[in-house]
C-alpha distance (Angstrom), angle and dihedral (degrees) to the residues before:
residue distance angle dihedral
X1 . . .
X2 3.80 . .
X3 4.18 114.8 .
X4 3.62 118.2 -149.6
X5 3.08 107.5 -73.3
X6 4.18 102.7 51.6
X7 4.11 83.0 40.2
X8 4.07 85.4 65.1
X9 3.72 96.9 40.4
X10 3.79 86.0 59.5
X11 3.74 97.2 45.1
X12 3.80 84.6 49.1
X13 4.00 93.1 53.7
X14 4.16 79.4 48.2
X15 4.10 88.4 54.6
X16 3.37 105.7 39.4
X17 4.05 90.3 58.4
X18 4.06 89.3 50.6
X19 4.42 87.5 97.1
X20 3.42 91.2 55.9
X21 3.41 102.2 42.0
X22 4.09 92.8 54.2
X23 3.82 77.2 56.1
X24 3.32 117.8 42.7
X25 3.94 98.9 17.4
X26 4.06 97.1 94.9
X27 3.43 138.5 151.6
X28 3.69 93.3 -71.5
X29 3.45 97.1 54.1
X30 3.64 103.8 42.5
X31 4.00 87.4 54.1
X32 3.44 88.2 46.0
X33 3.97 89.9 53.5
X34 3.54 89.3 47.6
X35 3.49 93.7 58.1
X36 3.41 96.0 51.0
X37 3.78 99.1 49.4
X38 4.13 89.9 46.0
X39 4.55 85.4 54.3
X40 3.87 85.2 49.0
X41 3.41 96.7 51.6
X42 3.79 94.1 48.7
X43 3.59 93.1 50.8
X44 3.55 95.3 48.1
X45 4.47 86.8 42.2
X46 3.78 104.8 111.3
X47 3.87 82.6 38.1
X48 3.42 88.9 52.5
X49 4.07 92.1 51.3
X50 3.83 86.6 51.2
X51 3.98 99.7 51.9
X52 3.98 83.3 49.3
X53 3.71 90.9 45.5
X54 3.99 92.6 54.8
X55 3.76 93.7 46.9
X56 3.92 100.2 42.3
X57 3.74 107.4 14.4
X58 4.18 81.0 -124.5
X59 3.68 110.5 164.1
X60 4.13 116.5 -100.1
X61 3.98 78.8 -120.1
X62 3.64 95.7 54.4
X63 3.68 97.0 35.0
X64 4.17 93.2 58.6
X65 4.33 82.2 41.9
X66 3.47 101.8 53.0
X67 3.86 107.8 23.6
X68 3.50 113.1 23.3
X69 4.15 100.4 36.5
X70 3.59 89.7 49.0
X71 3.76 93.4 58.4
X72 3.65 97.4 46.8
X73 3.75 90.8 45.2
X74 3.69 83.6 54.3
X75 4.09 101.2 54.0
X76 3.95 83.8 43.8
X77 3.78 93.6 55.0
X78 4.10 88.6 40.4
X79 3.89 94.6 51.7
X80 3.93 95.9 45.2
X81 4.00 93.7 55.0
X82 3.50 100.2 24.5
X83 4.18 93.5 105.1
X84 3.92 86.8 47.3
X85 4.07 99.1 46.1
X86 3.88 82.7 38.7
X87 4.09 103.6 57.4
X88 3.63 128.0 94.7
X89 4.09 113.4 -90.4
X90 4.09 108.2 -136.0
X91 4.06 107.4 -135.0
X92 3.52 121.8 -146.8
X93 3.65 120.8 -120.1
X94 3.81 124.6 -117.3
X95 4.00 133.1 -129.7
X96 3.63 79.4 -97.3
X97 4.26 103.5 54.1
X98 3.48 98.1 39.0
X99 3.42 111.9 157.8
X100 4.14 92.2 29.9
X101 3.94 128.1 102.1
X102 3.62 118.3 -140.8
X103 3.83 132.8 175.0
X104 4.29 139.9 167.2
X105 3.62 111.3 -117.7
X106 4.23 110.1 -169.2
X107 3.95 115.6 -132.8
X108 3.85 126.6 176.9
X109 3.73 113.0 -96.0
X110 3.92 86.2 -134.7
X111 3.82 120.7 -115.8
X112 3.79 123.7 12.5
X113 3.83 123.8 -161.6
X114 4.10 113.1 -153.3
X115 3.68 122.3 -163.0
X116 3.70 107.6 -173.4
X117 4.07 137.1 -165.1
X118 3.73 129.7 -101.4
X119 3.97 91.6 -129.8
X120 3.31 96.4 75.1
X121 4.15 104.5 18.7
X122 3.39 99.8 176.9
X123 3.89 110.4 26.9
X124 3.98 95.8 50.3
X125 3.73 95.6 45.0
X126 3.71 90.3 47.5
X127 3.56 101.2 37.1
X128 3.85 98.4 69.2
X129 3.62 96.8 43.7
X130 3.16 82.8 64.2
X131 3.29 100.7 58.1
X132 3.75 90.4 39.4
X133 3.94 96.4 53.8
X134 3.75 88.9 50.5
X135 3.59 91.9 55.7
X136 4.19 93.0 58.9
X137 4.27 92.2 -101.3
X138 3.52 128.4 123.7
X139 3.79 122.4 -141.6
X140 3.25 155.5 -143.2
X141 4.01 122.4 -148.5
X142 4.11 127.9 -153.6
X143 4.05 99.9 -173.2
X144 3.72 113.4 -165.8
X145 3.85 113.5 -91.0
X146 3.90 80.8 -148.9
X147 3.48 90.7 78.8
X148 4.29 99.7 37.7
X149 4.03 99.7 168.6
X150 3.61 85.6 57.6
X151 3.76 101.0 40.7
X152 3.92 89.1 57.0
X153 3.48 94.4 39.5
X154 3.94 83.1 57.8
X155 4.22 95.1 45.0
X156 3.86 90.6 56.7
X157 4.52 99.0 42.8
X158 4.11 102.5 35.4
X159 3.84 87.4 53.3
X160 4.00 90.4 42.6
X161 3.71 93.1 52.4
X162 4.05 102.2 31.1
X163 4.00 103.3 36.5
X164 3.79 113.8 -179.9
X165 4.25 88.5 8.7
X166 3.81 98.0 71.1
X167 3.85 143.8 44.9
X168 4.00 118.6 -174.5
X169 3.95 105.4 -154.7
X170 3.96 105.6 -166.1
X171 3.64 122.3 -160.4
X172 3.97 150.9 72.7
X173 3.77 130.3 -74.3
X174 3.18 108.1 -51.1
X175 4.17 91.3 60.6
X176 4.09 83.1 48.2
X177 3.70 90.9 55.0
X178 3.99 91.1 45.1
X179 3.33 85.9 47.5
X180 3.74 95.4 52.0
X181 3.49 86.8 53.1
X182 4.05 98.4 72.5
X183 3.38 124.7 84.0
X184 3.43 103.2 -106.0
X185 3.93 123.8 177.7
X186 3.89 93.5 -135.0
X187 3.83 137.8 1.0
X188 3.59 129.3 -156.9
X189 3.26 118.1 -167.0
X190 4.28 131.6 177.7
X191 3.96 117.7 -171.2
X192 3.87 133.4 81.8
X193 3.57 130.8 -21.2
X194 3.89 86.4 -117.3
X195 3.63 94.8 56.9
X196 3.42 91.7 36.2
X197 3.76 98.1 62.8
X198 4.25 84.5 47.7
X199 4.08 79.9 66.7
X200 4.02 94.3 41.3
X201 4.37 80.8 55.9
X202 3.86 94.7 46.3
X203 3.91 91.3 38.4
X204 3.80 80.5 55.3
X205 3.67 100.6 65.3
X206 3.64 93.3 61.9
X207 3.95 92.5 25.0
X208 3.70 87.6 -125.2
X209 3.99 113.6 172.4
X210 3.65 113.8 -108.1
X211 3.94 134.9 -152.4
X212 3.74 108.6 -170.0
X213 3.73 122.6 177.6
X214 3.99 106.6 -156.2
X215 3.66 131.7 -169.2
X216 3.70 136.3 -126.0
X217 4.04 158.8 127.2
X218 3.61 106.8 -23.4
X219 4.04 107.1 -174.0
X220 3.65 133.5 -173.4
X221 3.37 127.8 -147.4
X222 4.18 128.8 -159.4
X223 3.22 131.7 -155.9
X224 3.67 134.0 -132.0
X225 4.07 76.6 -115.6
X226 3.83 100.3 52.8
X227 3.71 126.8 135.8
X228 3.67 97.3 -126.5
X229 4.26 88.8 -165.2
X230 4.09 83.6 60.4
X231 3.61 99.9 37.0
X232 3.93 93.0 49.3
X233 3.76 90.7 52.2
X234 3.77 101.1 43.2
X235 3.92 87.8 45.1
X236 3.75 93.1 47.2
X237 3.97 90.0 51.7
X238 3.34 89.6 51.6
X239 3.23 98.7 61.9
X240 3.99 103.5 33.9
X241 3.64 98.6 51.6
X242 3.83 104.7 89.6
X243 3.56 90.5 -3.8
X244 3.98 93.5 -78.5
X245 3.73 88.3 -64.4
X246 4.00 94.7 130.0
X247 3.21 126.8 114.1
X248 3.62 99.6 -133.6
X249 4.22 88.0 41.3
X250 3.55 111.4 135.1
X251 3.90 107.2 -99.2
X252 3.52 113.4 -178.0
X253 4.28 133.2 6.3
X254 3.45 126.0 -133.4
X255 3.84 104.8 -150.9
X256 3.96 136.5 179.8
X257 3.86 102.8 -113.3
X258 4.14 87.1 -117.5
X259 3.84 95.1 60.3
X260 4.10 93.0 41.8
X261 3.98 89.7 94.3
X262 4.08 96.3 44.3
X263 3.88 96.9 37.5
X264 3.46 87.7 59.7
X265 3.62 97.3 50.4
X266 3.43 95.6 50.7
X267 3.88 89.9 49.5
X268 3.83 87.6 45.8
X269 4.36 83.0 62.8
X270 3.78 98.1 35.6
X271 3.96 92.6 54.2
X272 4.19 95.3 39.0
X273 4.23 79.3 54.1
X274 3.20 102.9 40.3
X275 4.33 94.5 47.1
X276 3.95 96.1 46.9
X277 3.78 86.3 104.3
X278 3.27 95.3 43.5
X279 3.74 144.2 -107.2
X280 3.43 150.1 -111.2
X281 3.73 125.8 -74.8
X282 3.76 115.2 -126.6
X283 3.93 105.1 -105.9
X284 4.33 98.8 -108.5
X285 3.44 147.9 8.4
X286 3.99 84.5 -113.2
X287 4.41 96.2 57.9
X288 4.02 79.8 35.5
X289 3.97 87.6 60.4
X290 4.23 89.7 38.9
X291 3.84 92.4 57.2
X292 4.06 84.9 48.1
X293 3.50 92.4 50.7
X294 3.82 98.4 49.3
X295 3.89 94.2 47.7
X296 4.19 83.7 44.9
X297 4.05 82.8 52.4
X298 3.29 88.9 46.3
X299 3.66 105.3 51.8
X300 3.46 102.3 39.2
X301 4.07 87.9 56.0
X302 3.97 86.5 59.6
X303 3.81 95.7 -87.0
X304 4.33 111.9 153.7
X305 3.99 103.1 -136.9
X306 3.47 124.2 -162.5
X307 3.99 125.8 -163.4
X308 3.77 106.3 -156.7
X309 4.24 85.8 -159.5
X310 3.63 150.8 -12.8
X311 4.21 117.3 -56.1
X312 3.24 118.6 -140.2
X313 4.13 100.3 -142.2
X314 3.79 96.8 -179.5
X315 4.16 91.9 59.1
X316 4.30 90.9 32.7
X317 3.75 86.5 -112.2
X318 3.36 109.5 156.5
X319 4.01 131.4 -176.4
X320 3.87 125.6 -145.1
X321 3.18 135.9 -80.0
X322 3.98 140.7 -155.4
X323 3.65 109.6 -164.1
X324 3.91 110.5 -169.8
X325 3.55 121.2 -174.4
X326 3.79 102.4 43.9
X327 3.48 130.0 152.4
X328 3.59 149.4 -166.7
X329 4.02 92.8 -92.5
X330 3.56 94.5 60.0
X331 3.83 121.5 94.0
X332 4.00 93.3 -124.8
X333 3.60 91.6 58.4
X334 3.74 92.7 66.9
X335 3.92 107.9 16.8
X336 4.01 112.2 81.9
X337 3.36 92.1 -100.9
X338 4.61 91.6 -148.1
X339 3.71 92.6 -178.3
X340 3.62 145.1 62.5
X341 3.73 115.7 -53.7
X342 3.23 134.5 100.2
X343 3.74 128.2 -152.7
X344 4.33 105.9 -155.5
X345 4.38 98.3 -148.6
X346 3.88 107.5 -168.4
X347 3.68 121.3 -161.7
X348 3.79 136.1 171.1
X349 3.71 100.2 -153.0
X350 3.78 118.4 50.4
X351 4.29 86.3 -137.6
X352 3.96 87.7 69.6
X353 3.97 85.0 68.1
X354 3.36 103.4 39.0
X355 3.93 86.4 45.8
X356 3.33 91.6 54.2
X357 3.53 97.6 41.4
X358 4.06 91.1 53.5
X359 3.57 90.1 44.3
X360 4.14 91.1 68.4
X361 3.81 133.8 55.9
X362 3.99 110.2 -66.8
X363 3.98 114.2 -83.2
X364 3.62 125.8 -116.5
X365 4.18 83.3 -133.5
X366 3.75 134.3 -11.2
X367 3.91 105.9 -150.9
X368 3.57 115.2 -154.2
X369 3.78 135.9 -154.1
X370 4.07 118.5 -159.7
X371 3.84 136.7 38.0
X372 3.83 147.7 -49.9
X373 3.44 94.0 -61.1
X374 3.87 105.1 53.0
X375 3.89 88.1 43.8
X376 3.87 88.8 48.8
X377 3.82 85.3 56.8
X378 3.69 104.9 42.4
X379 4.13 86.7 45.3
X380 4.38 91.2 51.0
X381 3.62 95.5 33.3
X382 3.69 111.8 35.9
X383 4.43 133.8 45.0
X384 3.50 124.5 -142.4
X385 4.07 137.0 129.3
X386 3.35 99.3 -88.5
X387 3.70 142.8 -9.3
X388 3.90 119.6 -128.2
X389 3.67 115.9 -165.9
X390 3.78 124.6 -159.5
X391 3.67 93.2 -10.6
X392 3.99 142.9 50.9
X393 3.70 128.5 -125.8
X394 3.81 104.7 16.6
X395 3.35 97.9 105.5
X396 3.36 95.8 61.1
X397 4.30 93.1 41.2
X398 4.34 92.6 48.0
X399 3.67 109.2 99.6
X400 3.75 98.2 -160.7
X401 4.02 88.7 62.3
X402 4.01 126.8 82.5
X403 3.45 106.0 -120.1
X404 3.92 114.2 -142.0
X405 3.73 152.2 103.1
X406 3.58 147.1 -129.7
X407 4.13 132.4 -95.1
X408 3.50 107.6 -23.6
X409 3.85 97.3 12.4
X410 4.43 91.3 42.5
X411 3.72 98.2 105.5
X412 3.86 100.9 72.6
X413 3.60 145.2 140.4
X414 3.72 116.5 -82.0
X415 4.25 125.6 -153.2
X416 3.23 135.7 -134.2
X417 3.69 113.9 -14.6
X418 3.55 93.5 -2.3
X419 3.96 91.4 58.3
X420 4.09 84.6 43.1
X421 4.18 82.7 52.7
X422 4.11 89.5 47.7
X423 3.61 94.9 50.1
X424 4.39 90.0 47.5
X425 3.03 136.3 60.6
């Protein structure tokens, strides 16, 4: 681990190369870099699966799904509209400038400095470089030491495929903080909203611009009109895939009182399916402990918990829950819960969602269950990043879509060509 000092020599070397890069980093070459990060990454792909594996206890299955295919999706996305996202944009002229031509030309904002999640190790400390490479910058990635197979694994292939374009700093705080410290051209950042305003400060000092992508309550809401089949299996995915530790996983259901008793049957099925081969392990003994605590808070304030299997303490497996009889006292009604349990919320009027809804921060996404009507509703009555209708986690996964939220949860990451607009200027 580098201390302060050999951490800004390195960001320096990073720096000085920014002139020549906004010269001689073109089309060609950022293709070409592309290309050579998506061969690394499938040569290093079971190894990949393995790092993940050690950190999170995540399936190989659900390692290659959710980490690895995302990436390469990504690079193949990048590379076929790179020329487009990368021309010059012809501006009309105004009553005013007549008689003038004007147009936006993109150039990299120079060098970019990442500091990714343990959730998902590989995916979100992959994902914006490569959004950053294909917009001409070099970077500089902070992995989480959370997650320390996967960190390393990440030191030894970003510099193997992207020589002289990135620098992989491993290590806790105190290398975050010295990172902080440089004057980078752009920092994107993906944790808590806590942390995240510790990066806003530092970013501050050297009024650096910031992309954070924050966490939070994502509910869904059902309507009177739901398919219960569909809702139960997009619900149950939700919350199985990474063990619920997403921030876009649903975290709480809105549900007319008459569907309480078969919504959570049909969950009950969907999440016995869906866990048969296996899930992932909650990230440390210390979130492990959290998601004990909150179902302790819970209970003891007259909350009905359900375990929907066996845990499995001494690996930090642990099985769903549906907690019904929750309210706004309890600590899982207000933490992000980032894990799995389920509270079940009925109501009999769909204004004691939205009002309850409205009366928190502003989600990251609101998922809804039912037809025109309830989505009308939610869309006119509520705010919140994005909107996902009879499903969960797609909005976050389409690479066509910004990707973002509202208030707190506004400075986020962006895909595709809105990550390649982010990382220009």
């Amino acid at each position: 681990m580098d201390d302060a000092n050999a951490i800004k020599t390195r960001v320096d070397g990073l720096l000085s190369g920014s002139a020549d890069r906004r010269s001689g980093f073109g089309l060609a070459q950022r293709k070409a870099a592309l290309v050579r990060l998506g061969e690394t990454i499938l040569a290093y792909r079971d190894e990949i699966a393995r790092a993940v594996g050690t950190d999170l206890g995540k399936p190989a299955v659900e390692a290659d799904l959710v980490e690895v295919l995302p990436v390469l999706a990504e690079i193949a996305h990048r590379g076929r509209h790179l020329r487009r996202w990368m021309r010059p944009r012809r501006v009309m002229p105004t009553l005013m400038t007549l008689g003038t031509s004007a147009a936006l030309y993109p150039q990299p904002k120079g060098v970019a400095l990442i500091i990714a999640p343990w959730n998902f190790p590989f995916l979100l400390a992959l994902s914006p470089v490569v959004s950053a490479i294909a917009a001409g910058n070099a970077v500089a990635v902070k992995p989480s030491e959370l997650t320390p197979a996967t960190s390393a694994l990440i030191a030894r292939l970003l510099p193997q495929a992207l020589p002289g374009l990135v620098e992989v700093f491993e290590g806790g705080q105190d290398v975050s903080q010295a990172l902080l410290a440089q004057p980078f051209d752009h920092i994107f950042f993906t944790g808590s909203p806590g942390v995240g305003k510790i990066v806003m400060a530092a970013a501050a000092r050297n009024l650096t611009p910031v992309t954070l992508e924050l966490g939070g309550k994502s509910p869904v809401v059902l309507g009177e009109d739901a398919d219960l089949a569909r809702a139960a299996r997009w619900i149950a995915w939700g919350k199985v895939v990474n063990a619920g530790q997403i921030c876009v996983a649903p975290d709480h259901v809105y549900i007319p009182e008459r569907l309480m008793g078969p919504l959570a049957a049909a969950i009950r099925a969907e999440w016995q399916g869906m866990a048969a081969g296996g899930t992932t392990a909650i990230v440390n003994d210390r979130h492990y402990a959290r998601l004990n605590a909150l179902l302790a808070d819970a209970s003891a304030k007259g909350a009905q918990v359900e375990a929907l299997g066996p845990d499995r303490p001494e690996l930090r497996h642990m099985a769903a829950r549906l907690l019904t009889g929750t309210t706004a006292e309890m600590a899982i009604s207000s933490e992000e819960i980032f894990g799995p349990l389920l509270p079940l919320i009925p109501y009999r009027d769909l204004a004691e969602p939205i009002s309850a809804i409205n009366a928190g921060p502003k989600p990251l996404t609101i998922y809804a269950f039912g037809g025109a009507d309830l989505v009308a509703r939610l869309r006119a009555e509520t705010s919140s990043g994005s909107l996902g209708v009879n499903l969960t986690i797609m909005p976050f996964i389409h690479q066509n879509l910004p990707f973002g939220g509202i208030g707190i949860r506004a400075w986020v990451r962006r895909m595709a060509g809105w990550a390649l607009t982010a990382s220009a200027t």
